[in-house]
C-alpha positions as CSV (number, residue, x, y, z in Angstrom):
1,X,86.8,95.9,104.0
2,X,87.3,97.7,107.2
3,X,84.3,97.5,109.3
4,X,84.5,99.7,111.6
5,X,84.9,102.8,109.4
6,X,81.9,101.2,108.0
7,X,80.0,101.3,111.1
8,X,81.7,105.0,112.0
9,X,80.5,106.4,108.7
10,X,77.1,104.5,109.4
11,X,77.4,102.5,106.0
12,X,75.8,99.2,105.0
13,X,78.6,96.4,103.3
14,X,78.5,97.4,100.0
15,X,77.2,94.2,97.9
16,X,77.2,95.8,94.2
17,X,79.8,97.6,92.4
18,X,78.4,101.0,92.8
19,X,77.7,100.6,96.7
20,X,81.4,99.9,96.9
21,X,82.3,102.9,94.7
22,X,80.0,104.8,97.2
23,X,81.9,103.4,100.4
24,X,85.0,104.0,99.1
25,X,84.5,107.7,98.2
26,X,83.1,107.9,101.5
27,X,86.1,106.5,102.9
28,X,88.6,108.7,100.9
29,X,86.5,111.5,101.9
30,X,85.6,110.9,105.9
31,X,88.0,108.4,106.8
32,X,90.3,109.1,109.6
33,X,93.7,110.8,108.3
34,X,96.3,108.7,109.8
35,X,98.8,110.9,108.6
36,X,97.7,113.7,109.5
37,X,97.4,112.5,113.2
38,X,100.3,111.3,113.7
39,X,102.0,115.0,112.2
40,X,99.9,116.7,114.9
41,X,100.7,114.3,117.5
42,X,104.5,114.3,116.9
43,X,104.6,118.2,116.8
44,X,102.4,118.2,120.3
45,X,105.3,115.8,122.2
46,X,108.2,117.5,120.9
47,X,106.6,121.1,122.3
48,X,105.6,119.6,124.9
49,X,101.8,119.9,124.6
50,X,101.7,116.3,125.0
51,X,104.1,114.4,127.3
52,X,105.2,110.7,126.1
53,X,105.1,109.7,128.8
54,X,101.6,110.6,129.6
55,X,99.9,110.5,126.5
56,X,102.1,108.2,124.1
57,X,99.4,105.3,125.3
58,X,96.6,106.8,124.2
59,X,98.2,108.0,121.1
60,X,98.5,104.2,120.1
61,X,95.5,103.4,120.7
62,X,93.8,105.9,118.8
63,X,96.2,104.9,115.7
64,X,94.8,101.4,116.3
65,X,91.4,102.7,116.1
66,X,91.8,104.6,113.3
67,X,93.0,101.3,111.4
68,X,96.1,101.8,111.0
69,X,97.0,97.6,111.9
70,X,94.6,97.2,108.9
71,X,96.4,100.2,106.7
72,X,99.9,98.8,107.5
73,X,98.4,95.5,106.5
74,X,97.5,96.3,102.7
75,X,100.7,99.1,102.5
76,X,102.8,95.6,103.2
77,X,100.7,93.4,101.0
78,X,100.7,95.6,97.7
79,X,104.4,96.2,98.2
80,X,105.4,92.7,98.4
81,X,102.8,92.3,95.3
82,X,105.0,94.5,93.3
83,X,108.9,94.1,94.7
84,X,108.2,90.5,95.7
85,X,109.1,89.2,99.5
């Protein structure tokens, strides 16, 4: 469970099955869109809207506070589940 998109979206932890169907549609719908930032981002330093080496810093650490440590984390886990290590 990734806390702190719970406490971003202002959600309890879910402790039935339905709160968790409840967080995770609130999660698929309000989440941060990692994806989406980093498309942005990458068209902003090669127009130079953004300079890497000003703003590449920040740009991490917003990724890491979007989760994506966490996202990278499960991507790995589920594809190791079904290729094997």
């Amino acid at each position: 469970m990734n806390y702190t998109w719970l406490e971003n979206l202002n959600l309890p932890a879910p402790t039935t099955v339905d709160e968790l169907y409840n967080t995770l549609v609130a999660f698929r719908d309000n989440a941060p869109n990692i994806d989406q930032y980093v498309n942005e981002m990458v068209a902003a330093f090669i127009t130079g809207n953004k300079s890497v080496d000003k703003d590449f810093d920040s740009f991490l650490n917003d990724l890491k506070k979007m989760g994506l440590n966490r996202y990278l984390e499960i991507v790995q886990k589920t594809y190791d589940e079904a290729y094997g290590k």
